[in-house]
C-alpha positions, 0 to 999 in steps of 0.5 A: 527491538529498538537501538538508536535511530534505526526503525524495528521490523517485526518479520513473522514468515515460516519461509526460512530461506526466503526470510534469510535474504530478506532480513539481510536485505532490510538490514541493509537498509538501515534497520533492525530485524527480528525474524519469527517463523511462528506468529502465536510467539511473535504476538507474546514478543510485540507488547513487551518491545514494539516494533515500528512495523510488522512484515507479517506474510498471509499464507501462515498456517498459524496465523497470517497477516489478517490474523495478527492485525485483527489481535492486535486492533483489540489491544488499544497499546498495540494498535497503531502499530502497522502491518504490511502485508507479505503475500505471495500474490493475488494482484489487485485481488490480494492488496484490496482484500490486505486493504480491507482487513487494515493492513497499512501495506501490501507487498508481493514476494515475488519482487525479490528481498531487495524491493520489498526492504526498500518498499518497507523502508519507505513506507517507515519514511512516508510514517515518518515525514508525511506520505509525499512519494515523489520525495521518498522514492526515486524517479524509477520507483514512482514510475508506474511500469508494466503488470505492476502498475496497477499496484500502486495507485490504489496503495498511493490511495489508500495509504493516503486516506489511512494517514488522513492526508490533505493534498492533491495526487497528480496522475499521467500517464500517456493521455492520462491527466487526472488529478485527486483532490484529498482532505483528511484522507478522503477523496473530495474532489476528481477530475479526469478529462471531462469527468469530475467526482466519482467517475472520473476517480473509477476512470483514472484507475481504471486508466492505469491498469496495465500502462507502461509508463507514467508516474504519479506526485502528491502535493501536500496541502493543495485545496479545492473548494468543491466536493464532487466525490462521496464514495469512500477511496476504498469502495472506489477502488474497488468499484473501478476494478470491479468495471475494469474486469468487467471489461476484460471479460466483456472484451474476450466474450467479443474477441 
């Protein structure tokens, strides 16, 4: 699946139509494309010519992403090999539970053949030099915008804690000023406003839920000498999302 410099995508989607304009989409985004509807032939295909990436959609009727990424954690040569999730919704709900499962990524259909490809592209990017997202995506991409927005903070995190990066992930957005302090992929430190630790990580996300604007930069290396978060970044993010609906719930109850 390789030739070259170009990265390999795995596509395994049983949406002919869909799967069409998405290969030429990430084609021309510089890379070569394999295209299988059925994953149980895709996974006969993965030892012999590993890809750099699988795009493997979830709602397959043979196995979807979950099922292809569990197979592939029990073969030791085949388990680095990345799994970006294609799911066809869910929101929050959808990437916490591809996150779960392992999946390195998560994208939605519904953003078109055009941003998924680029979305693929620079997650090759991010494997390839260190995952810095104001670097590798543009100012437009890295801005946090309307119901998406909160998609990416959650991904941003745990893609980090996945490539055990040390860095320090800046957030604002409106009156938000947060700052997320990460050594080996681990979140150590937090502050949001008053809040430090667990609370302020939850408050942050929390915070970003919904914005219209703000954006986010991640600066490899930066240190803190003081450890003030002991949950794990996932059980984090979802603890915070778990209060946020809380919230909204809470709010209709009044209203």
């Amino acid at each position: 699946m390789t030739s070259g410099h170009a990265p390999s995508v795995l596509l395994i989607d049983s949406n002919v139509f869909f799967a069409k304009r998405l290969v030429d989409a990430l084609k021309r985004e510089g890379m070569e494309v394999v295209h299988c509807t059925q994953s149980g032939y895709a996974m006969t295909m993965i030892e012999w010519t590993p890809p750099a990436v699988i795009l493997c959609a979830t709602n397959l009727r043979e196995m979807g992403a979950f099922e292809v990424l569990s197979i592939l954690h029990g073969d030791q040569k085949l388990a680095h090999i990345p799994v970006i999730a294609l799911s066809d919704g869910g929101g929050e709900q959808g990437l916490m539970a591809a996150f779960r499962a392992g999946c390195a990524d998560f994208v939605e259909r519904r953003i078109g053949p055009e941003k998924v490809a680029a979305h693929v592209r620079a997650f090759l990017r991010s494997q390839r030099d260190g995952f810095q997202p104001t670097q590798m995506l543009s100012v437009d991409d890295t801005a946090l915008r309307g119901n998406l927005a909160h998609l990416d903070l959650p991904g941003v995190v745990q893609m980090l804690e996945q490539q055990r990066q040390s860095g320090a992930l800046h957030v604002i957005s409106n009156d938000l000023d947060g700052i997320l302090f990460f050594a080996a992929g681990e979140i150590s430190h937090a502050e949001c406003g008053e809040l430090i630790g667990d609370d302020a990580v939850i408050a942050i996300v929390q915070r970003c839920q919904g914005v219209e604007t703000g954006e986010y930069k991640f600066v490899p290396g930066a240190e803190t000498a003081t450890r003030t978060v002991m949950g794990s970044p996932t059980q984090l993010m979802l603890d915070a999302l778990r209060v946020f609906d809380e919230a909204a719930v809470e709010d209709e109850v009044q209203s």
